[in-house]
Steps between C-alpha positions, in 0.01 A plus 500: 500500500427633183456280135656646183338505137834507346705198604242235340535640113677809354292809367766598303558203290159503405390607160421890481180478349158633554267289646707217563343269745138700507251513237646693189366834459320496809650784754415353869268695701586417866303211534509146561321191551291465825661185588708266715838561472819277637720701660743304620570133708370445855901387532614824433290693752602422840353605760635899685614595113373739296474433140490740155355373205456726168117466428261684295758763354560567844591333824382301777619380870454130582544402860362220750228641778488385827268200398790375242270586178639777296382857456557651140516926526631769303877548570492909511483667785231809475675728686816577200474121353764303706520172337368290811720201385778655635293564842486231823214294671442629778236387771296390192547766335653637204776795585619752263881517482486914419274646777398193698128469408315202571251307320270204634393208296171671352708813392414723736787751612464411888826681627696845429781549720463824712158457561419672165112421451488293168339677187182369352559269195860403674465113398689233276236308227494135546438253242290172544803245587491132597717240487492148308683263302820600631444874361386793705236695242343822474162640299521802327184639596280588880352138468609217329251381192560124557653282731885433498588220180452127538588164289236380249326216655683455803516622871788663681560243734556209209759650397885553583653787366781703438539908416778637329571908331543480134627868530435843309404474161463812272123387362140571676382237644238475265657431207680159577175376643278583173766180432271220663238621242682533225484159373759557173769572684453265769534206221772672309698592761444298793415194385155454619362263282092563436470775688163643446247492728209356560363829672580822626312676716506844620416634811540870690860370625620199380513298160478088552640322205383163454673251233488116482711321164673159527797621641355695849193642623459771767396873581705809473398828656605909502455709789482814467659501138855458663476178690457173320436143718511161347423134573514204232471183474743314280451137268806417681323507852676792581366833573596892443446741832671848491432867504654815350471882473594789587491794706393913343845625540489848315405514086631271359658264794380197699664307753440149437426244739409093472338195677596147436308223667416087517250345655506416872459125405756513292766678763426213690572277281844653390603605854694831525790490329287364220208802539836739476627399171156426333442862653823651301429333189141680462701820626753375173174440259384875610848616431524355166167704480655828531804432332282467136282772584721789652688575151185548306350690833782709570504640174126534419351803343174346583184646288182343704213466288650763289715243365424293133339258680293206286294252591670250703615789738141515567535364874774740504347816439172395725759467795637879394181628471431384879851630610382840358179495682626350850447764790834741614599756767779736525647431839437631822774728555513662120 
């Protein structure tokens, strides 16, 4: 079962221009962030299927092991480089399609037909996967930094929630989430009335937001520079839960994925049908989202801090300034 890049938007309709959806100027060296990355819905990985995702500027099987929880591994084969998507699970193992070799759930090769005794370094890489919030996710990196990304203020369990795939977008990651810090643009553009905070701190892998004015109060916070999670409280007695982001693609690309939620006690209160359409008009409010952003994103030649920027981008540039600084690896198989 494989997953194709080109169906969700068209390379060739995008502007030819240098540095269009990366930092301007800046050539990419092979690197990315060492973070968790959604790869994909726990819907849309049954279990006996094999599963190719595009990941890192290169590529990566995603399949269920025998305990149900998935297993993330590079998708060459290192005999010639088979693409293992195209292979079979067999006995728990991953089977090459071109010569029949067979790889457990740690990597190791475990099986070459014929008897042939298997060559030293014969192995597939395997990323740091788990599975939560509907979305099967995998850390670019040996061990993960920090735990997998969780509502402001609230526990797993109080919640009801529903995942959905935004889809390819030609942008890194990055660069829509310096949004939730850049305060301008959220007022001008969104709508947020009083936007700025009252603090922002900064720790080693995530940013928490926090901002009370008349109209809401509540926490925002960025893991990982490409995943943002929100929860707000509204005058109205309503409240805000969602989260968004996106997966390292290749330079340039992300794969974005989102999270809408209500709390338990409310579900109850609304009963199911209810919970649904509450649920699908936060997935419309996320929409509308993406829908003012993606023509100015799409089209960015974005400059970083070597932009003009004055002082009110000043929360701005301290969030590029940690983006720059935030730890990277080349993947495993490169």
């Amino acid at each position: 079962m494989t997953d194709s890049a080109l169906p969700d938007f068209a390379y060739e309709d995008l502007p030819n221009r240098r540095g269009l959806g990366r930092q301007y100027g800046r050539d990419h060296d092979g690197t990315y962030f060492k973070n968790w990355n959604p790869l994909m819905l726990s819907g849309d990985l049954p279990a006996g299927q094999i599963v190719g995702k595009d990941f890192l500027g290169t590529r990566v099987i995603v399949y269920r092991g025998g305990d149900g929880k998935p297993v993330v591994q590079s998708a060459y084969c290192p005999h010639v480089g088979t693409d293992l998507t195209l292979g079979a699970l067999i006995d728990g193992t991953v089977r090459c399609p071109y010569h029949f070799w067979k790889f457990a759930t740690d990597g190791r090769c475990v099986e070459i037909p014929g008897g042939v005794p298997i060559p030293n370094g014969a192995k597939l890489y395997n990323y740091p996967a788990a599975e939560r919030w509907g979305i099967v996710w995998a850390f670019n990196g040996e061990t993960p930094l920090y735990g997998l990304p969780e509502f402001p203020n609230v526990a797993e369990e109080d919640v009801v929630f529903l995942a959905g795939r935004h889809g390819l977008r030609p942008v890194e990651g990055y660069i829509g989430s310096s949004n939730f810090v850049d305060f301008q643009h959220l007022e001008w553009v969104h709508g947020v009335k009083n936007p700025l905070p009252d603090s922002i701190v900064y720790e080693d892998y995530v940013v928490k937001v926090h901002q009370t004015s008349p109209e809401r109060s509540g926490d925002s916070w960025l893991y990982g520079c490409t995943w943002l999670t929100l929860n707000f409280h509204y005058a109205d007695g309503s409240d805000r839960y969602f989260m968004a982001g996106s997966s390292q693609v290749a330079p340039g690309i992300g794969d974005s994925f989102y999270v809408v939620a209500i709390s338990r006690s409310d579900a109850e209160k609304l009963g199911e049908q209810g919970t649904q359409e509450t649920l699908q008009k936060k997935i419309a409010y996320l929409k509308k989202l993406y829908s003012e952003d993606e023509p100015i994103l799409f089209s960015i030649r974005f400059r970083g801090r070597q932009g003009k920027l004055v002082e009110s981008d000043a929360h701005l540039a301290r969030a590029l300034r940690y983006f720059e600084r935030y730890p990277r690896a080349a993947p495993f198989d490169v």
